[in-house]
ZADO-1210 file (C-alpha; in nm, 4 decimals, padded with zeros to 6 digits):
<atoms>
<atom x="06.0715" y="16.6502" z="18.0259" code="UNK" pos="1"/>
<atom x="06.4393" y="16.6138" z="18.2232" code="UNK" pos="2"/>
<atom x="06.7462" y="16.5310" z="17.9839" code="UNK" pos="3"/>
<atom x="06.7952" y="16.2338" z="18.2201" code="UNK" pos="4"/>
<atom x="06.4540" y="16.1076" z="18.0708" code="UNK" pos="5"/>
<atom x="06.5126" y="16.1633" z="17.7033" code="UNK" pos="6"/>
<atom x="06.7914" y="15.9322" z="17.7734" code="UNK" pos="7"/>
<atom x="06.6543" y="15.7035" z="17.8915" code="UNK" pos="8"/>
<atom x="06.5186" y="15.4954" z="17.6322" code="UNK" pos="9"/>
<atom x="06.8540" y="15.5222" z="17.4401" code="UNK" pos="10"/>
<atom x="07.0094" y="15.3845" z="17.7888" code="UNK" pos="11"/>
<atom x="06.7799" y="15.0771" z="17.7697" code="UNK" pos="12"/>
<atom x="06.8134" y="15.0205" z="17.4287" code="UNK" pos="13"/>
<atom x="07.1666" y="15.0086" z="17.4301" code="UNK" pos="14"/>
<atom x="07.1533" y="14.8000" z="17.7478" code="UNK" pos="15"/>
<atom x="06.9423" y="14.5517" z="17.5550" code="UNK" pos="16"/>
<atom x="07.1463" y="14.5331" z="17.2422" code="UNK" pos="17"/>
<atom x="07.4426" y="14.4249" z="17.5272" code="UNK" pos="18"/>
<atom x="07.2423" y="14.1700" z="17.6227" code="UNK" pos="19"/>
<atom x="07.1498" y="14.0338" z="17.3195" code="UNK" pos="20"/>
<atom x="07.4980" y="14.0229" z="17.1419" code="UNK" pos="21"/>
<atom x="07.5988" y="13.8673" z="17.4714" code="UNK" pos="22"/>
<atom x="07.3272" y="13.6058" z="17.4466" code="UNK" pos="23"/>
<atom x="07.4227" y="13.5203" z="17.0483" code="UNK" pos="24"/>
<atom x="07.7934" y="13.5419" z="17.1177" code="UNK" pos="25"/>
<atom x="07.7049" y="13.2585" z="17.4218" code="UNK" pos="26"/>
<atom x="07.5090" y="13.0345" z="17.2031" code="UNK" pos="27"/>
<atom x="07.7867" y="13.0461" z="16.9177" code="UNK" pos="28"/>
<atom x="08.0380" y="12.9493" z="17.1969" code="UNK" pos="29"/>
<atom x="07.8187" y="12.6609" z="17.3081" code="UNK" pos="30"/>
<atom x="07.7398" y="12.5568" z="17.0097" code="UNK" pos="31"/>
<atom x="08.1466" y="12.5352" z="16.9238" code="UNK" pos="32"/>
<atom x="08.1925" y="12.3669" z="17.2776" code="UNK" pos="33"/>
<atom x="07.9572" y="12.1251" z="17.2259" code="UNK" pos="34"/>
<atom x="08.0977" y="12.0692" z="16.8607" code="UNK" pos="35"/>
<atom x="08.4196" y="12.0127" z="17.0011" code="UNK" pos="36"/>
<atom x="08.3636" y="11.8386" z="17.2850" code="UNK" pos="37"/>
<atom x="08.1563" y="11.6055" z="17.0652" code="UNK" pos="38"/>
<atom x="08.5175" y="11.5342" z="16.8385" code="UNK" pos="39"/>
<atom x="08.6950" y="11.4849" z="17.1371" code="UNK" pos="40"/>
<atom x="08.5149" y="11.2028" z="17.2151" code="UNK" pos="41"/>
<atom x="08.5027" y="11.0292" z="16.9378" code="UNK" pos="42"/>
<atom x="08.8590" y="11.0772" z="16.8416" code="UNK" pos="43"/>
<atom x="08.9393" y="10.9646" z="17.1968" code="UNK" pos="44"/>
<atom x="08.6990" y="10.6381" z="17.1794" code="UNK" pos="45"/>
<atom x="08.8231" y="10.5699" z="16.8726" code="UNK" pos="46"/>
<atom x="09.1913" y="10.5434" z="16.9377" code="UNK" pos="47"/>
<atom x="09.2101" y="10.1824" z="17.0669" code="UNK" pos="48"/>
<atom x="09.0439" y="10.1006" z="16.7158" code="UNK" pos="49"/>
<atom x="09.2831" y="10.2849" z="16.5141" code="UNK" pos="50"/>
<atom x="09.5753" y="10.1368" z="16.6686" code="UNK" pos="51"/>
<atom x="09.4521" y="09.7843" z="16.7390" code="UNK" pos="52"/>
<atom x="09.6376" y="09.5161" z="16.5595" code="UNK" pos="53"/>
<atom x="09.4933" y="09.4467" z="16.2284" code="UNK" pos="54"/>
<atom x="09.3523" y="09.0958" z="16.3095" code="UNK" pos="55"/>
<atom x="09.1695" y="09.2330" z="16.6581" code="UNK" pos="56"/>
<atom x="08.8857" y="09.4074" z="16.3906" code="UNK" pos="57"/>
<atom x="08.6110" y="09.2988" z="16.2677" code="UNK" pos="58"/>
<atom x="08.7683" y="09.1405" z="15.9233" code="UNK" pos="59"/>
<atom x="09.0844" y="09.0722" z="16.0002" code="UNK" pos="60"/>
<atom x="09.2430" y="09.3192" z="15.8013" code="UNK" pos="61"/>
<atom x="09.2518" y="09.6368" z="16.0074" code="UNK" pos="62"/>
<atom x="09.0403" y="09.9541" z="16.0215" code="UNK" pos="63"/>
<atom x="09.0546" y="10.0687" z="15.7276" code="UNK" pos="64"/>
<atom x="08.9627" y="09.7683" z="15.5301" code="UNK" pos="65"/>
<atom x="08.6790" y="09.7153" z="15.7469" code="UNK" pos="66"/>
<atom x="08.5774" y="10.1086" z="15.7161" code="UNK" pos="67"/>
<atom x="08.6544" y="10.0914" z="15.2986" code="UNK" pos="68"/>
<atom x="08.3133" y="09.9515" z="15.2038" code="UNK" pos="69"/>
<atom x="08.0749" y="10.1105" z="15.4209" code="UNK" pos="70"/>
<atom x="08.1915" y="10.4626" z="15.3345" code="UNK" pos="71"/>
<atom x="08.1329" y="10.4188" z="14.9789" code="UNK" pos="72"/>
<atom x="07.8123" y="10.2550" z="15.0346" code="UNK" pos="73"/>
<atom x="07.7332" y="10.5841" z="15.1930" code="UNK" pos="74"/>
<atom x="07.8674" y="10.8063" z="14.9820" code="UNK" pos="75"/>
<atom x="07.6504" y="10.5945" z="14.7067" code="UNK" pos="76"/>
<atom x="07.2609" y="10.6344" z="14.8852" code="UNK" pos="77"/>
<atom x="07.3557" y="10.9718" z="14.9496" code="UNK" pos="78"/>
<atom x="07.4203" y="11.0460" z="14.5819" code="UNK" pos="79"/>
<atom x="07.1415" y="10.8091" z="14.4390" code="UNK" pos="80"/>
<atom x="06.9189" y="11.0265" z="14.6969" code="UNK" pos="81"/>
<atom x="07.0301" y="11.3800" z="14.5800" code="UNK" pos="82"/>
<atom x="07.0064" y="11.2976" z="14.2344" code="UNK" pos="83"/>
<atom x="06.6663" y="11.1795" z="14.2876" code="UNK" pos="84"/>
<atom x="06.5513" y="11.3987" z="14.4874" code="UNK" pos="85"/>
<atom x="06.7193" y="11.7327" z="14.3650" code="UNK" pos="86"/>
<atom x="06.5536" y="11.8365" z="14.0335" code="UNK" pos="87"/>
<atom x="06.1721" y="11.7178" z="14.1500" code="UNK" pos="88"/>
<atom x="06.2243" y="11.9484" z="14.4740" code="UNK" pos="89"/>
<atom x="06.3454" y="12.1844" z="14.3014" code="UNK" pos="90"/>
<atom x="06.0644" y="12.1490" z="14.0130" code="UNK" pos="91"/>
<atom x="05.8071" y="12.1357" z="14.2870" code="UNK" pos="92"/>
<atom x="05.9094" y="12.4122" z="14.4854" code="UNK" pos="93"/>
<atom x="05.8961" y="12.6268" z="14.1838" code="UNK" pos="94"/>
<atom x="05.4856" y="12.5000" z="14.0665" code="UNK" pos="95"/>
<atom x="05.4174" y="12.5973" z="14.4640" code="UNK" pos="96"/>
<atom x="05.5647" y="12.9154" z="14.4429" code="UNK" pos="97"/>
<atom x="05.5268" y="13.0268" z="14.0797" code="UNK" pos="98"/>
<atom x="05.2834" y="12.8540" z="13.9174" code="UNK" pos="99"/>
<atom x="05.0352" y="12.6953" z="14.1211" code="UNK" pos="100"/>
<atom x="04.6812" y="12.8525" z="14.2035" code="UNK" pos="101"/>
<atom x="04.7081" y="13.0195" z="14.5794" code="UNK" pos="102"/>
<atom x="04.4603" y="12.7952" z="14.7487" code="UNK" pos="103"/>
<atom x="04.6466" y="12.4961" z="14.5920" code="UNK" pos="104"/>
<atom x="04.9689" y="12.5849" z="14.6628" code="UNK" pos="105"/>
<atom x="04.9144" y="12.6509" z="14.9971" code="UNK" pos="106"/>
<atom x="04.7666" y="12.2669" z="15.0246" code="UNK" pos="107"/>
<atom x="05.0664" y="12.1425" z="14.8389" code="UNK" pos="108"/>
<atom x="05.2908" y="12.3113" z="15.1252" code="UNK" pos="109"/>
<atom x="05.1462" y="12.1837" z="15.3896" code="UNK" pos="110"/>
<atom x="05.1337" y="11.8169" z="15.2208" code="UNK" pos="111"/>
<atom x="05.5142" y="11.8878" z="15.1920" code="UNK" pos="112"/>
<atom x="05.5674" y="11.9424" z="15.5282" code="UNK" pos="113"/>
<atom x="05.4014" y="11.6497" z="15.6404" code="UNK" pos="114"/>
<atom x="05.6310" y="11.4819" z="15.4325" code="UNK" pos="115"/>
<atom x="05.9217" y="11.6145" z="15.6494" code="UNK" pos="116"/>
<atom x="05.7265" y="11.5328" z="15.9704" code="UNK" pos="117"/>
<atom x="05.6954" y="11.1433" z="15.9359" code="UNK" pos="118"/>
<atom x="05.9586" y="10.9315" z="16.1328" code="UNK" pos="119"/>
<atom x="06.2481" y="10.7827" z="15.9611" code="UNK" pos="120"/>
<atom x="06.1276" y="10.4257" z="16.0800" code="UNK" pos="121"/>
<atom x="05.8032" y="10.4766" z="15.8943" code="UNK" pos="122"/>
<atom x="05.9958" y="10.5388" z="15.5732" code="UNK" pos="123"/>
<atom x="06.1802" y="10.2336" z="15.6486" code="UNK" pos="124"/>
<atom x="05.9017" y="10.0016" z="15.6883" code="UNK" pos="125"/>
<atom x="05.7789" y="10.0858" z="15.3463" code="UNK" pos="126"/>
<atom x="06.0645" y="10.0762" z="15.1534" code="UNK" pos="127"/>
<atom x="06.1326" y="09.7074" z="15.3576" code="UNK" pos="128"/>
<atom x="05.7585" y="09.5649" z="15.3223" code="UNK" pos="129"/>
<atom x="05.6359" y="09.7233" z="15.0566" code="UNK" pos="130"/>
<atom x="05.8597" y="09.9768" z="14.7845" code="UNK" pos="131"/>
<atom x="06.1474" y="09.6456" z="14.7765" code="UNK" pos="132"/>
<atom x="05.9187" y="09.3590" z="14.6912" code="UNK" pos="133"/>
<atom x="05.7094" y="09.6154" z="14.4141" code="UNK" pos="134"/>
<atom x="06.0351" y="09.7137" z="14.2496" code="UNK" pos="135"/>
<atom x="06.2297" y="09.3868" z="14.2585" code="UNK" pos="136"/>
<atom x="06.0696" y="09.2893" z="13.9122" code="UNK" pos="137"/>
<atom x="06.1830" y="09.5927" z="13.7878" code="UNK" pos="138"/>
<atom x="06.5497" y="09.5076" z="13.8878" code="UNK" pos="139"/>
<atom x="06.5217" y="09.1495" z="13.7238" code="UNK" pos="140"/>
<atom x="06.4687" y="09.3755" z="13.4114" code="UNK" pos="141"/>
<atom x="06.7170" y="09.5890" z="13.4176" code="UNK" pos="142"/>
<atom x="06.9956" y="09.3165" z="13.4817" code="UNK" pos="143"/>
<atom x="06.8305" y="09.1358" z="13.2204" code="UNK" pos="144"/>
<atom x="06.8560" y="09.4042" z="12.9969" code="UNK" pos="145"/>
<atom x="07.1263" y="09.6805" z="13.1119" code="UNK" pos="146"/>
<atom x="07.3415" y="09.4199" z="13.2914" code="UNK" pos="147"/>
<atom x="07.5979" y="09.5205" z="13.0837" code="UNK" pos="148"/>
<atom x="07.6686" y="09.8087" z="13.2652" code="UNK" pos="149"/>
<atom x="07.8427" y="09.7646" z="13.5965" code="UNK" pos="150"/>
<atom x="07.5916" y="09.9557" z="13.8085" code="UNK" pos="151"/>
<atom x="07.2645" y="09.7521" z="13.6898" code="UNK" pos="152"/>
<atom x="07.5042" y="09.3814" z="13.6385" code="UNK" pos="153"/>
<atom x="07.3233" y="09.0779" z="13.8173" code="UNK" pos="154"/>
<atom x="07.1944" y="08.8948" z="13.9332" code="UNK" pos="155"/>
<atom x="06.9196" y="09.1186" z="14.1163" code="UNK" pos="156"/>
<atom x="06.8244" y="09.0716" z="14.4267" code="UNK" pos="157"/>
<atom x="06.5395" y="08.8709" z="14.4756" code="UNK" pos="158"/>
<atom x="06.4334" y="09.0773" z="14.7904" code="UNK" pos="159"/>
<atom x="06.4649" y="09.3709" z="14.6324" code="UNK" pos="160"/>
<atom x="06.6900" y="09.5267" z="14.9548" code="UNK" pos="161"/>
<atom x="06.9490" y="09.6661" z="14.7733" code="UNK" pos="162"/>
<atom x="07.1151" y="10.0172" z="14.7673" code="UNK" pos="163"/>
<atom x="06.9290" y="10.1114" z="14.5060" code="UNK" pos="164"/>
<atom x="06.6217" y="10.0920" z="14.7409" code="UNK" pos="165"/>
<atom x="06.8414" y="10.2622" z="14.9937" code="UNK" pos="166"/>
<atom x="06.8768" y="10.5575" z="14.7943" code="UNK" pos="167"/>
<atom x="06.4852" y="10.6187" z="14.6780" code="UNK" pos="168"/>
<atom x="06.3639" y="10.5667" z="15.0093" code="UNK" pos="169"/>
<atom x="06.6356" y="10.8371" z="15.1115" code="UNK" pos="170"/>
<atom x="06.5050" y="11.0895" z="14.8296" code="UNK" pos="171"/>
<atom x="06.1685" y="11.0524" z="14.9716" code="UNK" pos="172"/>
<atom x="06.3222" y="11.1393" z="15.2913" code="UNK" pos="173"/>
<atom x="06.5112" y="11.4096" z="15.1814" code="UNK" pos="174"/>
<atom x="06.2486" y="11.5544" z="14.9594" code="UNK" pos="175"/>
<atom x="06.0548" y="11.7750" z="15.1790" code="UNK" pos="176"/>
<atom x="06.3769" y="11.9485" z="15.3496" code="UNK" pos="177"/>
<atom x="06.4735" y="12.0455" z="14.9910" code="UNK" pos="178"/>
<atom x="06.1689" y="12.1601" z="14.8691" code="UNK" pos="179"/>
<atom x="06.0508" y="12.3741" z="15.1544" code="UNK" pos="180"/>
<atom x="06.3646" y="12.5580" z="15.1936" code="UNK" pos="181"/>
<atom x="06.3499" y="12.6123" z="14.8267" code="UNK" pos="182"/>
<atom x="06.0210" y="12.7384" z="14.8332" code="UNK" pos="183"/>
<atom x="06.0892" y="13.0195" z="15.0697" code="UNK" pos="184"/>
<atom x="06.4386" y="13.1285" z="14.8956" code="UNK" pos="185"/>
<atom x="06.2048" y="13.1233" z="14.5616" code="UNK" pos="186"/>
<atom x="05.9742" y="13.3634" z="14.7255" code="UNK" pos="187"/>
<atom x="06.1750" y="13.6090" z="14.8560" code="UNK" pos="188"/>
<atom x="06.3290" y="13.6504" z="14.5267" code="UNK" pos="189"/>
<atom x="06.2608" y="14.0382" z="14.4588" code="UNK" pos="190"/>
<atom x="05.9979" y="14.0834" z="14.2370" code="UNK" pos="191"/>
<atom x="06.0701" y="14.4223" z="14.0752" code="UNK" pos="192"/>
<atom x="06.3286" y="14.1635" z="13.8873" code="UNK" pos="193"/>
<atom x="06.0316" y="13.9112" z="13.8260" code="UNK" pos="194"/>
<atom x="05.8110" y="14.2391" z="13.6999" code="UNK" pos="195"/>
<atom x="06.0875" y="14.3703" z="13.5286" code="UNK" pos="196"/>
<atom x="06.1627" y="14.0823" z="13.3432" code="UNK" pos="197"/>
<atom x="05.8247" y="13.9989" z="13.2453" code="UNK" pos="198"/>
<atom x="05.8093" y="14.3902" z="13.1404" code="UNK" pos="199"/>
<atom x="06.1347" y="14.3581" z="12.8964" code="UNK" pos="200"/>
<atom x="05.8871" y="14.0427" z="12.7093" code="UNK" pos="201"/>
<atom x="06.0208" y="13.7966" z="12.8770" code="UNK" pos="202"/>
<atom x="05.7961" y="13.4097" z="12.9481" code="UNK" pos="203"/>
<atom x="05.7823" y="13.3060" z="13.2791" code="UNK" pos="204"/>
<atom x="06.0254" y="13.0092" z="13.2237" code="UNK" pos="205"/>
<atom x="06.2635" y="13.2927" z="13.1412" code="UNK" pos="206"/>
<atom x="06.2003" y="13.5202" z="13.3802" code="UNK" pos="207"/>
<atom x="06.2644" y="13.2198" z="13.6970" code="UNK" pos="208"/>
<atom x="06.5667" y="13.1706" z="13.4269" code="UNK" pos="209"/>
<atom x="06.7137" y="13.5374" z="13.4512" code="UNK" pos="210"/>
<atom x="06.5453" y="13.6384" z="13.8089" code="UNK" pos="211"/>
<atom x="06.4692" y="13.3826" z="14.0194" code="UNK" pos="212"/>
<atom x="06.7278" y="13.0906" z="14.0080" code="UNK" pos="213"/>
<atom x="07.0763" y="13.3084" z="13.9811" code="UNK" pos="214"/>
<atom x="06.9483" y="13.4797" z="14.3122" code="UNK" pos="215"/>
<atom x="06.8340" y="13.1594" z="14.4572" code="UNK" pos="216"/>
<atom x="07.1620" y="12.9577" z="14.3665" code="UNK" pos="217"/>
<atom x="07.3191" y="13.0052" z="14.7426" code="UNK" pos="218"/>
<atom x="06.9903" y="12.8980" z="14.8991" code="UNK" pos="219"/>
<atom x="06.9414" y="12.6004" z="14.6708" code="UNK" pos="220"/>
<atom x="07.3088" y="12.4908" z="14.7413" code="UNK" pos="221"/>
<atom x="07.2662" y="12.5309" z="15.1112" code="UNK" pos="222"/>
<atom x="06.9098" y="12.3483" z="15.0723" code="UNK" pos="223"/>
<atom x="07.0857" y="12.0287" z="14.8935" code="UNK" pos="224"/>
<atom x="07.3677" y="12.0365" z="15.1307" code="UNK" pos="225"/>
<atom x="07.0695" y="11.9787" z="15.4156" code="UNK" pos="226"/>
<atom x="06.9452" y="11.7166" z="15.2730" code="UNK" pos="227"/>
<atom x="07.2770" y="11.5773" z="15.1779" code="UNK" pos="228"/>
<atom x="07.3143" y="11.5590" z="15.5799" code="UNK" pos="229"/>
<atom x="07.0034" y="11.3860" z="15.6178" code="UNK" pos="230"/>
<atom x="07.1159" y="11.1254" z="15.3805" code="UNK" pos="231"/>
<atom x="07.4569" y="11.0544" z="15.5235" code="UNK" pos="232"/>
<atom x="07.3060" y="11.0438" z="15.8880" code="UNK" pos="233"/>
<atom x="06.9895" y="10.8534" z="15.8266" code="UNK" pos="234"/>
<atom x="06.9769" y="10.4988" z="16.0504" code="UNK" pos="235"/>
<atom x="06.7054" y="10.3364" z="16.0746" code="UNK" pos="236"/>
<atom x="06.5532" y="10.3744" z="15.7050" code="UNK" pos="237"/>
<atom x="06.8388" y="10.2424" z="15.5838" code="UNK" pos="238"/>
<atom x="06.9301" y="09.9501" z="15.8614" code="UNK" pos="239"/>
<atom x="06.5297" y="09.8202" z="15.7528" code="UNK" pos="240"/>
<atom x="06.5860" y="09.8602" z="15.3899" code="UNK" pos="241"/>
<atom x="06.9485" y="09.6940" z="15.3177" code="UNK" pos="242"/>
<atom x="07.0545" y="09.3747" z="15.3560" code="UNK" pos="243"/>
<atom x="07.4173" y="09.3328" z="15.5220" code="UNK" pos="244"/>
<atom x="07.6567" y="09.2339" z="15.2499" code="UNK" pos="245"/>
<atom x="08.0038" y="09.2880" z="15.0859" code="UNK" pos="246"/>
<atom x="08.0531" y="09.5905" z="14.8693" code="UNK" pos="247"/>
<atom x="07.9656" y="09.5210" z="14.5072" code="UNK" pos="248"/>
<atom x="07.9466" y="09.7938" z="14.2185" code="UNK" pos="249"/>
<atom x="07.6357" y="09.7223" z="14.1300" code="UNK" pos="250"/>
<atom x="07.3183" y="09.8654" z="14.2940" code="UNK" pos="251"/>
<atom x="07.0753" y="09.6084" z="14.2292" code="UNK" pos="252"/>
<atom x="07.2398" y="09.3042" z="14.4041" code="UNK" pos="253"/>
<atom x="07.2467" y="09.2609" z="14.7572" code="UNK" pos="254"/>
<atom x="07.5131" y="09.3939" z="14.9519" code="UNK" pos="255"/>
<atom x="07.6551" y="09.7336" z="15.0812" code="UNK" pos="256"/>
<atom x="07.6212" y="09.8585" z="15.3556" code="UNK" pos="257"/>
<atom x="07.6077" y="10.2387" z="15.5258" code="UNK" pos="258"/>
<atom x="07.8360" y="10.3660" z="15.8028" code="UNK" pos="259"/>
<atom x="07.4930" y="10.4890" z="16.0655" code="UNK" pos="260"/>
<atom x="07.3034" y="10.1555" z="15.9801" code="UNK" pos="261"/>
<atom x="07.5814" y="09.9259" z="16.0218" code="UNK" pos="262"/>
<atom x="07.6597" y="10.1416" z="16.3667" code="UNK" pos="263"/>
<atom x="07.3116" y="10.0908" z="16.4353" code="UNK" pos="264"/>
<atom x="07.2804" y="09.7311" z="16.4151" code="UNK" pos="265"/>
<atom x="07.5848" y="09.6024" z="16.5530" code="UNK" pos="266"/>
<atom x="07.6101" y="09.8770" z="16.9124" code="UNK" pos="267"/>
<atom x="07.3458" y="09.7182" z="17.0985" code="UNK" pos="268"/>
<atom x="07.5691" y="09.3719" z="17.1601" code="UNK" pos="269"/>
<atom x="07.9176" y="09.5332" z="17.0494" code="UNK" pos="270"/>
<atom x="08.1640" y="09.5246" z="17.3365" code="UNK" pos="271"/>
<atom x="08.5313" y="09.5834" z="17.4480" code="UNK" pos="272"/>
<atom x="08.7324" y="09.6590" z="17.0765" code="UNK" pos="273"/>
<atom x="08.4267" y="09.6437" z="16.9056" code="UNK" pos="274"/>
<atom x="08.2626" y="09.9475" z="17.0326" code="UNK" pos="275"/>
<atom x="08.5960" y="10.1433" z="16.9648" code="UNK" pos="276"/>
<atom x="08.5623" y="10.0300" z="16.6312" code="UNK" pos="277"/>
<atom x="08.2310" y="10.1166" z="16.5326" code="UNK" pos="278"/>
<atom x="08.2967" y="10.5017" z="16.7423" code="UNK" pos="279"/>
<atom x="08.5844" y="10.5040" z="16.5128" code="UNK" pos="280"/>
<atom x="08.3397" y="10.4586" z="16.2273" code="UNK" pos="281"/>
<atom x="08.1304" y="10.6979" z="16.3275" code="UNK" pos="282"/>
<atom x="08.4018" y="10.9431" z="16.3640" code="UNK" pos="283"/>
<atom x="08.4643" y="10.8442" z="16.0154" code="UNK" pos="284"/>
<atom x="08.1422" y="10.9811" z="15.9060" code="UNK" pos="285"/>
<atom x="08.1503" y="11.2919" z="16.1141" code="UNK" pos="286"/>
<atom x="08.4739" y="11.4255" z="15.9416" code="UNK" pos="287"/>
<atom x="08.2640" y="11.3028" z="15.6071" code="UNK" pos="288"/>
<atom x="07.9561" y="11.5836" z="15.7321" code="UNK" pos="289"/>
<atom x="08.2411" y="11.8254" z="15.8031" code="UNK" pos="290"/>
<atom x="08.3623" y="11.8534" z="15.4905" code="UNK" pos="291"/>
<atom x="08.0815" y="11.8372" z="15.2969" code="UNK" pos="292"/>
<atom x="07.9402" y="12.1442" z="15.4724" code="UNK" pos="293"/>
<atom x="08.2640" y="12.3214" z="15.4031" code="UNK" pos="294"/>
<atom x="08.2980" y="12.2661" z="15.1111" code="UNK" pos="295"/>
<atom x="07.8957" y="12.3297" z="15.0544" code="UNK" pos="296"/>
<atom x="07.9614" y="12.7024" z="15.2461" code="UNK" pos="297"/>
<atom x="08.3017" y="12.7725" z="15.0117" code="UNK" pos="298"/>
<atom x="08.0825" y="12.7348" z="14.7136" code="UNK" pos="299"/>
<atom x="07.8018" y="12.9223" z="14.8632" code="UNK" pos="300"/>
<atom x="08.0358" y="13.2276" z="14.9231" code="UNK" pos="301"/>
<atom x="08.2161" y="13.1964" z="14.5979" code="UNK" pos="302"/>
<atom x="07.8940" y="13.2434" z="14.3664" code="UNK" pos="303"/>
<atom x="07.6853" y="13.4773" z="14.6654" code="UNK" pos="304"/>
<atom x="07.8544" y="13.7450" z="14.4555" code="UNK" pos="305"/>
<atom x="07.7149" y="13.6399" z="14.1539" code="UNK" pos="306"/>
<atom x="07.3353" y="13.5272" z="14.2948" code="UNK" pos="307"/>
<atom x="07.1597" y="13.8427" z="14.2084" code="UNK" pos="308"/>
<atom x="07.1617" y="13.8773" z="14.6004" code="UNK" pos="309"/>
<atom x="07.3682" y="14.2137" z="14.6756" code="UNK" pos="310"/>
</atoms>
């Protein structure tokens, strides 16, 4: 056997590793190209919006005004969602990877998947036809008797399209992203720490208490910040479940509105200012996804140390 042919194989290898790293270094520059070019667009679009005279948009009162309402009605099913959604996926995730049977947590997976797989228009349709007019009597009761507080005041809607609705059809949504990524991180936790745990007397509530969750934090962070996405982004759920309205504090009267449904309904026969106007407002929510996933990875990083991880 020649030197030339022990070599070789090094040769190649290291040729290959070239390519690769040359192949990942390309997609991370398209990916940032395409990210770019993407905000470039909008903020270009969106100009004539910005710095259209206040009466020209949709209102009368400027951009901002007209932006105001439908970014906290956003910000509002997106939170109603997560805090919904959160602690089942997160209880769920935990019976499929800790607690259930095998056989029927690996049914229970695949039912959750499923979940993920059905269209965002099908969601829609049942929380418009059939989860609003089931839970509307539930909303008479709640103004009737929480209507002191601001959230629940009346009087209800009598559709039962309200942002309220919004936000559990959302969690449904949002559900299955949440819970399948937080199955996985769950079962890569290292189980000489599970074992050990266990070993020292400890239950299994505790041991998921000391083992599991502290090295899972990042992952579950990271999981809700996905799903957070989801919410702010979703369309067409939301254009079928609310109806159009002024912002109001409380989530069980009609009204509000979200910044991707009201784009949604109003492009198709938007022309001339008003398509600047609604790019403008989807701009809006694009610098809104930006710094939510900023500030999701700065706390990921600041308690990876911490997670149990290293």
């Amino acid at each position: 056997m020649t030197a030339t042919s022990l070599r070789s194989p090094q040769g190649a290898g290291r040729t290959g590793d070239k390519i690769f790293s040359g192949a990942a270094l390309a997609a991370g520059c398209l990916i940032l190209a395409v990210l770019f070019g993407v905000a470039l667009f909008l903020v270009v679009q969106a100009i004539p919006a910005l710095t259209a005279p206040a009466d020209k948009i949709q209102g009368g009162a400027g951009f901002f005004p007209y932006i105001w309402p439908i970014v906290v009605g956003t910000l509002i099913a997106a939170v109603i969602a997560l805090v919904i959604a959160t602690p089942i996926a997160i209880g769920v995730a935990l019976f499929i990877s800790h607690f259930a049977p095998r056989q029927l947590a690996a049914g229970l997976g695949y039912v959750v998947d499923l979940l993920a797989a059905i269209p965002s228009v099908v969601y829609g349709a049942w929380g418009a036809a059939f989860l609003a007019k089931e839970i509307s009597p539930a909303y008479n009761w709640l103004a009737g008797n929480l209507g002191w507080l601001p959230i629940l005041q009346g009087p209800a809607s009598a559709t039962g399209k309200t942002i309220l609705t919004a936000g559990i059809v959302l969690s449904v949504m949002v559900l299955p992203i949440i819970t399948s990524l937080s199955r996985e991180i769950f079962l890569q936790a290292p189980k000489l720490h599970e074992e050990a745990a266990l070993a020292l007397g400890a239950t299994r509530w505790e041991m998921i208490k000391m083992a599991v969750l502290p090295f899972a934090r990042p992952g579950i962070i990271s999981a809700v910040m996905l799903g957070l996405g989801r919410a702010l982004g979703e369309t067409m759920a939301v254009a079928l479940v609310l109806s159009s309205g002024a912002l109001t504090a409380s989530l069980i009267q009609s009204g509000n509105q979200t910044i991707a449904a009201e784009i949604a309904l109003n492009f198709p026969e938007a022309s001339g200012l008003k398509v600047s106007t609604l790019i403008a407002a989807g701009l809006v929510l694009f610098v809104i996804t930006l710094c939510v996933n900023m500030i999701a990875r700065w706390i990921i990083t600041r308690h990876k140390e911490f997670s149990g991880a290293n």
